[in-house]
Structures are given as C-alpha cells and as structure tokens.
DSSP file (Angstrom, degrees, kcal/mol; ACC not computed):
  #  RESIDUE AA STRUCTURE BP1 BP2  ACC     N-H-->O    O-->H-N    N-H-->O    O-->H-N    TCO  KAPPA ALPHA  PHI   PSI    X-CA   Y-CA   Z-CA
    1    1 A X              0   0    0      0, 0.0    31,-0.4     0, 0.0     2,-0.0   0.000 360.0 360.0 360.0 139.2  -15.2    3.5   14.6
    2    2 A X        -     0   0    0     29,-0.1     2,-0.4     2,-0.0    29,-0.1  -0.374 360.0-160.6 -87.6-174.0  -12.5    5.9   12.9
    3    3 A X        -     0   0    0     25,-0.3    27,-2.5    27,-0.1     2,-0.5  -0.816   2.1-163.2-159.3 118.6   -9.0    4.8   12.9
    4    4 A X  E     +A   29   0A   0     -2,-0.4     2,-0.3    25,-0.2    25,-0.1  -0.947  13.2 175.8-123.5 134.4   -6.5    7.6   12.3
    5    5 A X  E     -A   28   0A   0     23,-0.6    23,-1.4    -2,-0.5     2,-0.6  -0.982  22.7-139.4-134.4 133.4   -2.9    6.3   11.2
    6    6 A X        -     0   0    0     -2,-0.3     2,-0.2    21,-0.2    21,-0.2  -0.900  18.7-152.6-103.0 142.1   -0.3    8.7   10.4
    7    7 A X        -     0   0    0     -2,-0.6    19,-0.9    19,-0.1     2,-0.5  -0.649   6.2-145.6 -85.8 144.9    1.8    7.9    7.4
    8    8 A X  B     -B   25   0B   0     -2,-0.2     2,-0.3    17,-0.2    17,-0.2  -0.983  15.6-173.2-103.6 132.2    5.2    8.8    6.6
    9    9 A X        +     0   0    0     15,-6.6     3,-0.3    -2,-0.5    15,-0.1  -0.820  15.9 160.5-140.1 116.5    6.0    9.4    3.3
   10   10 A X        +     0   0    0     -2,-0.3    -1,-0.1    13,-0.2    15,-0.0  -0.373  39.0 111.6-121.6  47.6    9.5   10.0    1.9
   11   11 A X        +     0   0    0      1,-0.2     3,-0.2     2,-0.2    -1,-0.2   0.576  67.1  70.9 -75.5 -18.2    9.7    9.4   -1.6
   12   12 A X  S    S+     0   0    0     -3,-0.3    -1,-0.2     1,-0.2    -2,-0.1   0.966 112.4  37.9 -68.8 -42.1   10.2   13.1   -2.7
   13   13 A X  S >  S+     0   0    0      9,-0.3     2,-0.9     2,-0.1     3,-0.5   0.366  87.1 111.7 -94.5  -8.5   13.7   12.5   -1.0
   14   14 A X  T 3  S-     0   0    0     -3,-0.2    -3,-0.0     1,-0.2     4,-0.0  -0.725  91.3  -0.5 -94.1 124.1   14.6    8.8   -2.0
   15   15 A X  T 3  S+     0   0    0     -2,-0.9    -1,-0.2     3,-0.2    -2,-0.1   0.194  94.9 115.7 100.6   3.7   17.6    8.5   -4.5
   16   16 A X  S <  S-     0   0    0     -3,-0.5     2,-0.8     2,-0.1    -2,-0.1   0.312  87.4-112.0 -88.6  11.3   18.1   12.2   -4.7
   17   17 A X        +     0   0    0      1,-0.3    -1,-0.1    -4,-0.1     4,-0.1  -0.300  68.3 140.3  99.5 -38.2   21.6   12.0   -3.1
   18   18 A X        -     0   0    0     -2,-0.8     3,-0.5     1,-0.2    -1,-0.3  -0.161  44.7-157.9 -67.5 140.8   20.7   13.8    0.2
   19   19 A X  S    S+     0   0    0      1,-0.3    -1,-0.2    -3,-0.1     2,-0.1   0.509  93.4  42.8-103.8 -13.2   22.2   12.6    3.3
   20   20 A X  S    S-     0   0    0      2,-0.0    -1,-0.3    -7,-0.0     2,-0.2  -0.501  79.5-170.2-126.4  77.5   19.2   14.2    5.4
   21   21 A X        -     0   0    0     -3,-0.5     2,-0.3    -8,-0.1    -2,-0.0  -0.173  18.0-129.7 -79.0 117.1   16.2   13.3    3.3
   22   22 A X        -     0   0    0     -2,-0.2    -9,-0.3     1,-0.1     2,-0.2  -0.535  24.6-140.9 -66.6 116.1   12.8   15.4    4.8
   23   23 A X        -     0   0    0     -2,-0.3     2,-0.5   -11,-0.1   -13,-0.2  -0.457   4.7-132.2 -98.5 179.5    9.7   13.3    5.4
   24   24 A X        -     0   0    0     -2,-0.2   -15,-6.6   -15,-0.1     2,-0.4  -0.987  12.8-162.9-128.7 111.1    6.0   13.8    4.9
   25   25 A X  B     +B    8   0B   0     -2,-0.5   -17,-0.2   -17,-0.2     2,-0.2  -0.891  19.9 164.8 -99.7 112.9    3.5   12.9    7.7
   26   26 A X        -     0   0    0    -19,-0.9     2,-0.2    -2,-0.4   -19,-0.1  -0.416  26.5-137.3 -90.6-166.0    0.0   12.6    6.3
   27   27 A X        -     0   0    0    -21,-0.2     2,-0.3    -2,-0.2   -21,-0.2  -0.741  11.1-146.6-154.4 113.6   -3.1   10.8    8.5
   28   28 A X  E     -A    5   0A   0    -23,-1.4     2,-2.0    -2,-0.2   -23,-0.6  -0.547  10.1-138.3 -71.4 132.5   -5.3    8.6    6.9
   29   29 A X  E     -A    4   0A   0     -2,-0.3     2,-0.3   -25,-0.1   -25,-0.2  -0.635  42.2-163.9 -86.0  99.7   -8.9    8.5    8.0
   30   30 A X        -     0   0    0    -27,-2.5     2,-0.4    -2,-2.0   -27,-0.1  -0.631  10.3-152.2 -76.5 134.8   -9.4    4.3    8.0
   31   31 A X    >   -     0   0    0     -2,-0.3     3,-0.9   -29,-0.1    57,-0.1  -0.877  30.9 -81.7-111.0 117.9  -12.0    2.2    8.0
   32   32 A X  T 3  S+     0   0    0     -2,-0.4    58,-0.3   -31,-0.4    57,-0.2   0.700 116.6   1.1   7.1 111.4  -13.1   -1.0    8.9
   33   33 A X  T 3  S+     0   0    0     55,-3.0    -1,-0.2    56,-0.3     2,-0.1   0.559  96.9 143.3  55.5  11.3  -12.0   -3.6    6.2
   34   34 A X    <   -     0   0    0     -3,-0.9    54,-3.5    54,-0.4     2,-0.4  -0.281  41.3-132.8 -61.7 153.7  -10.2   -0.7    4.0
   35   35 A X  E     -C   87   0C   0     52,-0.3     2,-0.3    -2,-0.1    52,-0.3  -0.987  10.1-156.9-108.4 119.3   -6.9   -1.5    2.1
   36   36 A X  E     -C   86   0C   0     50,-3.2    50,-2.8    -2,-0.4     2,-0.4  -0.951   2.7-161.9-140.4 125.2   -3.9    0.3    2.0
   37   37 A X  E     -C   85   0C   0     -2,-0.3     2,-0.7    48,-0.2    48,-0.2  -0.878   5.1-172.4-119.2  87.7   -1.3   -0.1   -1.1
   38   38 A X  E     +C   84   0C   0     46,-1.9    46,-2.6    -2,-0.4     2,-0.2  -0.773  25.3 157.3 -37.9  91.6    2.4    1.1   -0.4
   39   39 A X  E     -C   83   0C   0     -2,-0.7    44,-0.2    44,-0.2     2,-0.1  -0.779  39.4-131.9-130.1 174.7    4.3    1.0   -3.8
   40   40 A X     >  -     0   0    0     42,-0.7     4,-1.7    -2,-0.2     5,-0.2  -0.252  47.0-102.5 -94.0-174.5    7.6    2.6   -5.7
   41   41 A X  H  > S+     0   0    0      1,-0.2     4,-1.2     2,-0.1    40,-0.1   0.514 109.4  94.9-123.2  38.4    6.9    3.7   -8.9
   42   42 A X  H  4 S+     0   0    0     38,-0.4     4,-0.4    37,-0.2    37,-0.2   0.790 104.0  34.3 -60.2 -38.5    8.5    0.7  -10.4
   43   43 A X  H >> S+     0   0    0     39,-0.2     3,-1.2     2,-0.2     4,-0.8   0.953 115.7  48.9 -69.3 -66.7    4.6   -0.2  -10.2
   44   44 A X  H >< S+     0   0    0     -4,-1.7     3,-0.7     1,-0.2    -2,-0.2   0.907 106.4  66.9 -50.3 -46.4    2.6    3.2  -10.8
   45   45 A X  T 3< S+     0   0    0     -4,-1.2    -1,-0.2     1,-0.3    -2,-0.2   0.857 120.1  13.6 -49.5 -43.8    5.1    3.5  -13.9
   46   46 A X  T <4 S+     0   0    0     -3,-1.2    -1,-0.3    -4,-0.4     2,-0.3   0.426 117.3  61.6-125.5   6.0    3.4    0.5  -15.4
   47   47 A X  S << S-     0   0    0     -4,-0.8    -1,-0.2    -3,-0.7     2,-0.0  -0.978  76.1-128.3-150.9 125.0    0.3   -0.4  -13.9
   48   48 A X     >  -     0   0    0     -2,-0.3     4,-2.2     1,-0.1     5,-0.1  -0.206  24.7-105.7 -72.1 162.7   -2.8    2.2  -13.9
   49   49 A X  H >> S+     0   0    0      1,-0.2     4,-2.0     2,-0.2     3,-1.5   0.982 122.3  47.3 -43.1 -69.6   -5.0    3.5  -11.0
   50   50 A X  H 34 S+     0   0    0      1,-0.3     4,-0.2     2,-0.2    -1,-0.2   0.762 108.3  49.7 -32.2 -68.3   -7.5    1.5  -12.1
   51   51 A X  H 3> S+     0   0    0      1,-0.2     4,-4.2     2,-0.2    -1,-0.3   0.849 110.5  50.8 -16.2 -51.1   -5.8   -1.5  -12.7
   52   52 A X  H <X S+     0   0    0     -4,-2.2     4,-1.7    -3,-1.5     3,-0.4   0.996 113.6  43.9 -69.4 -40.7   -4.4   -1.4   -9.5
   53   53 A X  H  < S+     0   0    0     -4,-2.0     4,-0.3     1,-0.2    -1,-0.3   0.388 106.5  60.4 -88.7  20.7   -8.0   -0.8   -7.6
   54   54 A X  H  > S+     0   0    0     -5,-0.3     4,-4.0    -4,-0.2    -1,-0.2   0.735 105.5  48.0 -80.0 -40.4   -9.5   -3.4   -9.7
   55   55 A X  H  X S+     0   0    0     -4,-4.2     4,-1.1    -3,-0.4    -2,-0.2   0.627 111.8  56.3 -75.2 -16.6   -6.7   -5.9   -8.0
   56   56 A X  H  < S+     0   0    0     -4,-1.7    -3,-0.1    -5,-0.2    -1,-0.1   0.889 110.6  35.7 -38.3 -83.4   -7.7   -4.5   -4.6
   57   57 A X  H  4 S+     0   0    0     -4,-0.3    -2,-0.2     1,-0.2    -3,-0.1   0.961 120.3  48.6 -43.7 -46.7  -11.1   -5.1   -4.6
   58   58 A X  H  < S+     0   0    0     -4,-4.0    -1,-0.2     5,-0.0     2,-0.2   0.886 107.3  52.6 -66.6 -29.2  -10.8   -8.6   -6.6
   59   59 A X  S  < S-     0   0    0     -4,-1.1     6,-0.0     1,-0.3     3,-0.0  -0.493  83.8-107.7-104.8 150.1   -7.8  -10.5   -4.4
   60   60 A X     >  -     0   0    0     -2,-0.2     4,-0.9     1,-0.1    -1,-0.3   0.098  56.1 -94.8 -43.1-175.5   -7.0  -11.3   -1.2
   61   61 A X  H  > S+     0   0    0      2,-0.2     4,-1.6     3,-0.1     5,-0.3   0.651 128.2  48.9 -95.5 -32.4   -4.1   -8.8   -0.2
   62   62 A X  H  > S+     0   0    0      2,-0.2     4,-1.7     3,-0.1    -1,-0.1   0.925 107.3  48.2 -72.6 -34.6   -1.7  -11.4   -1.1
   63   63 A X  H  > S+     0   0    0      2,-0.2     4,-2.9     3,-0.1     5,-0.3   0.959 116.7  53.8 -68.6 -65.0   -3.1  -12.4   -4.6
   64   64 A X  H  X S+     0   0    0     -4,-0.9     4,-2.8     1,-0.3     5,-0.3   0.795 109.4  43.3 -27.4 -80.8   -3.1   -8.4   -5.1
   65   65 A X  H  X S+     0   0    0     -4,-1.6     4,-1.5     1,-0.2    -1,-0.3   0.861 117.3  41.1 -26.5 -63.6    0.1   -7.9   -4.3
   66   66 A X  H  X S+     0   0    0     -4,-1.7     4,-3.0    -5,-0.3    -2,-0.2   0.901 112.8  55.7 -72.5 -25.9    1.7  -10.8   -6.2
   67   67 A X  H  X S+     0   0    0     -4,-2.9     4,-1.9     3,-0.2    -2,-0.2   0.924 112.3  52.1 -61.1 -37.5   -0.9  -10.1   -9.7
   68   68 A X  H  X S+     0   0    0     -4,-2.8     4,-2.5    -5,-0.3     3,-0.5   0.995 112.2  38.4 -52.3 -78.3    0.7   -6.2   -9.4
   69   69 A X  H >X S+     0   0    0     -4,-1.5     4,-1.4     1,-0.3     3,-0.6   0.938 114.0  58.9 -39.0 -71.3    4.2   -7.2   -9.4
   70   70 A X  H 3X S+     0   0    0     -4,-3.0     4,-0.7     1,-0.2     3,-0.4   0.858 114.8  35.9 -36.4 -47.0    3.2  -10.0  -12.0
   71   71 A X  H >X S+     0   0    0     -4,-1.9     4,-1.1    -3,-0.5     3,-0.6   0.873 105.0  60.9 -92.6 -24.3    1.9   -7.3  -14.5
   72   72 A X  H <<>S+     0   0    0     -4,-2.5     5,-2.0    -3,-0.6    -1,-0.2   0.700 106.9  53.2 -84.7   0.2    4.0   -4.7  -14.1
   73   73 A X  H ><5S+     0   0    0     -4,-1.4     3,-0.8    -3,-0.4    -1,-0.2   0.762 103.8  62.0 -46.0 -39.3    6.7   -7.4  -15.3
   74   74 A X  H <<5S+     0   0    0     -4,-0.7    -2,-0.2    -3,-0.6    -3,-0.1   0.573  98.2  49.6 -94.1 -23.5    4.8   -8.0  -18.0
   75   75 A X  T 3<5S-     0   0    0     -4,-1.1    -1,-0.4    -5,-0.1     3,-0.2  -0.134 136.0 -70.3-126.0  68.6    5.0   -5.1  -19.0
   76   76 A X  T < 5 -     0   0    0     -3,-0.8    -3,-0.2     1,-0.1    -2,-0.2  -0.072  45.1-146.9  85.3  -2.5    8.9   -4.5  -19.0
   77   77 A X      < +     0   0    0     -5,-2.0    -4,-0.1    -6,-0.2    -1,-0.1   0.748  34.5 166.0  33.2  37.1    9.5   -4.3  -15.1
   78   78 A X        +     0   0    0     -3,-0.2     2,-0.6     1,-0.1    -1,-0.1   0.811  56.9  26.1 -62.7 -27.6   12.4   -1.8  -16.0
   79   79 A X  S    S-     0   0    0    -37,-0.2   -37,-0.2     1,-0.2    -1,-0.1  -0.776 105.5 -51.7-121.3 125.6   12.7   -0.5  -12.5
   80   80 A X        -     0   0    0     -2,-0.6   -38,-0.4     1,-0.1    -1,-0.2   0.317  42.6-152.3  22.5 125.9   12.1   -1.7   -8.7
   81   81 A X        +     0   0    0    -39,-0.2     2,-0.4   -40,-0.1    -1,-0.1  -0.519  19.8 174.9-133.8  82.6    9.0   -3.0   -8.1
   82   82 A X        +     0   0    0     -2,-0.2   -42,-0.7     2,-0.0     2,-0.5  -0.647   3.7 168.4 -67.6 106.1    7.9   -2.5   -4.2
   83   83 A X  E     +C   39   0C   0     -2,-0.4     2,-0.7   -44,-0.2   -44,-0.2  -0.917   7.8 172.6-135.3 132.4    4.5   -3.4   -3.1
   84   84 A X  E     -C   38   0C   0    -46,-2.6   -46,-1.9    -2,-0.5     2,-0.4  -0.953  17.7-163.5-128.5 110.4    3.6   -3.5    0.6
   85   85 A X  E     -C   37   0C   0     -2,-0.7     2,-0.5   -48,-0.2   -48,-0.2  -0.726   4.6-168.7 -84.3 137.9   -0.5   -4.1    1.2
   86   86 A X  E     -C   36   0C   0    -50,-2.8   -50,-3.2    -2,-0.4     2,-0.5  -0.967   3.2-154.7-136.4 119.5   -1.7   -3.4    4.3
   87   87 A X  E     -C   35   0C   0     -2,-0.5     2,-0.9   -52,-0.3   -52,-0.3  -0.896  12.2-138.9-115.1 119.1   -5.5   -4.3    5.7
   88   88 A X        -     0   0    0    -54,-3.5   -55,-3.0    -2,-0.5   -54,-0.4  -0.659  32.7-117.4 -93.5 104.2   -7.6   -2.8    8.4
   89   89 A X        -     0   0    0     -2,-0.9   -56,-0.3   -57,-0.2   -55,-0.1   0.416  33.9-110.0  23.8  99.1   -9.4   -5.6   10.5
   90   90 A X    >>  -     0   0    0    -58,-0.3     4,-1.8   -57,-0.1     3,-0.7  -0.124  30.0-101.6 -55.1 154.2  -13.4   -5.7   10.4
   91   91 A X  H 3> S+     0   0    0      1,-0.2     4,-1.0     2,-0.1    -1,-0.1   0.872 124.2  53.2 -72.0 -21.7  -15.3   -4.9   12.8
   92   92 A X  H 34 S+     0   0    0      2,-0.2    -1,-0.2     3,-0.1    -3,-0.0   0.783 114.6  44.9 -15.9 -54.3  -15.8   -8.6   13.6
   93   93 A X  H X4 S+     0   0    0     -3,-0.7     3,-1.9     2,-0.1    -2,-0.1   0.990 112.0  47.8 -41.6 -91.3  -12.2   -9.0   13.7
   94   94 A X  H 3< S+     0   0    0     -4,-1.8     5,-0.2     1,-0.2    -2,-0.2   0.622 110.3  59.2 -29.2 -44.2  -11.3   -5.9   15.8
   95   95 A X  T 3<  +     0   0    0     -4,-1.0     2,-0.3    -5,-0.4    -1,-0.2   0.264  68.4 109.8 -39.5 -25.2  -14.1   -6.8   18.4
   96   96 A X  S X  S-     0   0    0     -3,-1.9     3,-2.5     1,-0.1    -3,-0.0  -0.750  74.1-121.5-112.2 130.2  -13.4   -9.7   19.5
   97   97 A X  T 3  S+     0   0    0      1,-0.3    -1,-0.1    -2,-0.3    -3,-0.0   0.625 114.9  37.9 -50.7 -30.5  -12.0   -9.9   23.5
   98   98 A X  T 3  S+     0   0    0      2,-0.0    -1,-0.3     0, 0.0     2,-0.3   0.030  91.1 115.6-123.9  41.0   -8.8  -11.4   22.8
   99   99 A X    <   -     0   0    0     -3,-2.5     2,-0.2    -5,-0.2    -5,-0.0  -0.857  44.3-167.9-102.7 142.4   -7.7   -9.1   18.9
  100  100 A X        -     0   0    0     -2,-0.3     2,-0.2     0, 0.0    -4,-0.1  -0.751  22.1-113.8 -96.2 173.0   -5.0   -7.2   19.4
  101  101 A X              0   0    0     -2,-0.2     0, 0.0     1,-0.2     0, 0.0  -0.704 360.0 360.0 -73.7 136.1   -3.6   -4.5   17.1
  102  102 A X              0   0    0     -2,-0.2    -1,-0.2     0, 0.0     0, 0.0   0.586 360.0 360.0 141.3 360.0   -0.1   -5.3   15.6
C-alpha cells in the first residue's frame, strides 16, 4: 500500500523578516515502516547525512532523536537544534480492525 503525505515546507522563509512567508508543498511517497526526520539546521549544520541515517536505522525514533540532538551538542550546538521523527505504521500495525491513523 502507498501512502501519499503532503509536506509543507517553509524554511526558505523562516527568519528572513517577511511577514507573509511562502510555503513549499511537496508529497512524499511512504511506506510501510519508513521514517521521516523533520530538523532545523541547527542539526544538518553539525551532524552529516550519514550520521544522521545511521541513527535512523539503529534507534527507536526516540533514541534517534535524542542521540542527534546529543551529538550535535557535542559538537558546539551553536544554533537551535529541532528534531521532530515521524514513523509510518507497518503493515501489521495499520491492519489491524481497530488502528486508526492519527
């Protein structure tokens, strides 16, 4: 089963002084037990792609999340550090008579 979520994404517009900041609608094509990492770039600043999909794969979404934050401290944390994980339901999960979405 596909799962199309559209994103908004308005970071080209955040802190840039405009008082009617223009967003960006993608749609991600999801799948069953995929992962989705929302961050600033207090994070991306200081923690590589890799990094970051090595702590996907290894953690829970919650270890992930907090090991990210934890290293990009580590390595000066100069700015904001945002991380919102988001996990799409297996089909096991999703299946079952009484899952809702939400």
């Amino acid at each position: 089963d596909r799962i199309d979520v559209p994103v908004r994404a308005g970071a080209r517009a955040m802190g840039a002084g405009d008082s009617h900041p223009e967003s960006e609608i993608h749609h991600l094509d999801l799948q069953h037990d995929d992962r989705v990492l929302l961050c600033s770039d207090g994070l991306t600043d200081l923690v590589n792609d890799n990094e970051i999909l090595v702590m996907l794969q290894g953690h829970t979404l919650n270890q992930a999340a907090k090991s990210l934050i934890d290293l990009a401290n580590e390595r000066g944390g100069h700015d904001n550090i945002t991380v919102v994980m988001l996990g799409v339901p297996g089909w096991d999960i999703a299946h079952q008579p009484d899952w809702t979405p939400g």
